[in-house]
C-alpha positions as CSV (number, residue, x, y, z in Angstrom):
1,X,175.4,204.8,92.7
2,X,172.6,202.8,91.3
3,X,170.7,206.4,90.8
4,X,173.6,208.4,89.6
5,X,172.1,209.0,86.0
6,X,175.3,208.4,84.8
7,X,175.5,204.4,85.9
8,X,171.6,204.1,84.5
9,X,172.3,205.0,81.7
10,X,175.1,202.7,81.0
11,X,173.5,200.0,82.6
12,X,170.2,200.9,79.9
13,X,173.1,200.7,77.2
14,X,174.4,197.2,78.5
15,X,177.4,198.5,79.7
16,X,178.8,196.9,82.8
17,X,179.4,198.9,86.0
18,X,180.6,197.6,89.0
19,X,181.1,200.0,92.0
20,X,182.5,198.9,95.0
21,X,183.1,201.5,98.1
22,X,185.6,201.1,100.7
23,X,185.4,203.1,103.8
24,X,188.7,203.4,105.7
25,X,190.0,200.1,103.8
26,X,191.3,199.7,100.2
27,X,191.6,196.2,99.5
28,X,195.4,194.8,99.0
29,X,194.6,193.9,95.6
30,X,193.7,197.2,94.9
31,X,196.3,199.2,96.9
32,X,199.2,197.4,94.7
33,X,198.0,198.4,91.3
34,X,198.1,201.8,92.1
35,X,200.8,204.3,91.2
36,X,203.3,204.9,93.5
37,X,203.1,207.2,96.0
38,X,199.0,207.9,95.3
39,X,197.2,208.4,98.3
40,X,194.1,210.5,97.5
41,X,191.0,209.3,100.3
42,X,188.5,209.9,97.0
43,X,189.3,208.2,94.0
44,X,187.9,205.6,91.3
45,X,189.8,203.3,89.9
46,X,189.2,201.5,86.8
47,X,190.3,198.2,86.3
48,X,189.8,196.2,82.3
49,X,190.4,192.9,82.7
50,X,192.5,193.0,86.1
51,X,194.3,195.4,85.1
52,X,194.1,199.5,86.3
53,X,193.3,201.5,82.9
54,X,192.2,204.7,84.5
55,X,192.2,206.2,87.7
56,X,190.6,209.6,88.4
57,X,190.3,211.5,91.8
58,X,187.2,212.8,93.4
59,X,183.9,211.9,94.4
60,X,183.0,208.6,93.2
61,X,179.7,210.3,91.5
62,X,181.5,212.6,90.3
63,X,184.7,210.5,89.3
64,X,182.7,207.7,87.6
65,X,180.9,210.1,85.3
66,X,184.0,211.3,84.1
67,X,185.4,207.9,83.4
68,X,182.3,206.7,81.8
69,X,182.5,209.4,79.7
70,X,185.9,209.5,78.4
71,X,185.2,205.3,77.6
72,X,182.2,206.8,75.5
73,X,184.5,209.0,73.2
């Protein structure tokens, strides 16, 4: 993700950006604060203090462009 354009330039803007993959496995923690009944294999998922603000299926390059985006607006 590091050379998605996208993340470099947020990280140039000191903007913080934390991408974490799971393969197969989603995390307890993050399984619970989703919506019920979501079960998409691709998917972002935002979280602002703890707490799921957005959530966007597809392709994590594709996904976290989107969401970086909308923050920027």
């Amino acid at each position: 993700m590091e050379k998605t354009e996208v993340v470099k330039s947020a990280v140039n803007a000191n903007q913080i950006v934390v991408a974490c993959a799971y393969q197969g496995h989603v995390a307890d923690s993050v399984k619970a604060a989703l919506p019920s009944g979501f079960n998409e294999r691709q998917f972002v998922a935002k979280f602002v203090n703890g707490e799921l603000v957005a959530l966007r299926k597809g392709l994590p390059e594709e996904a976290i462009h989107a969401l970086l985006t909308q923050a920027a607006q």
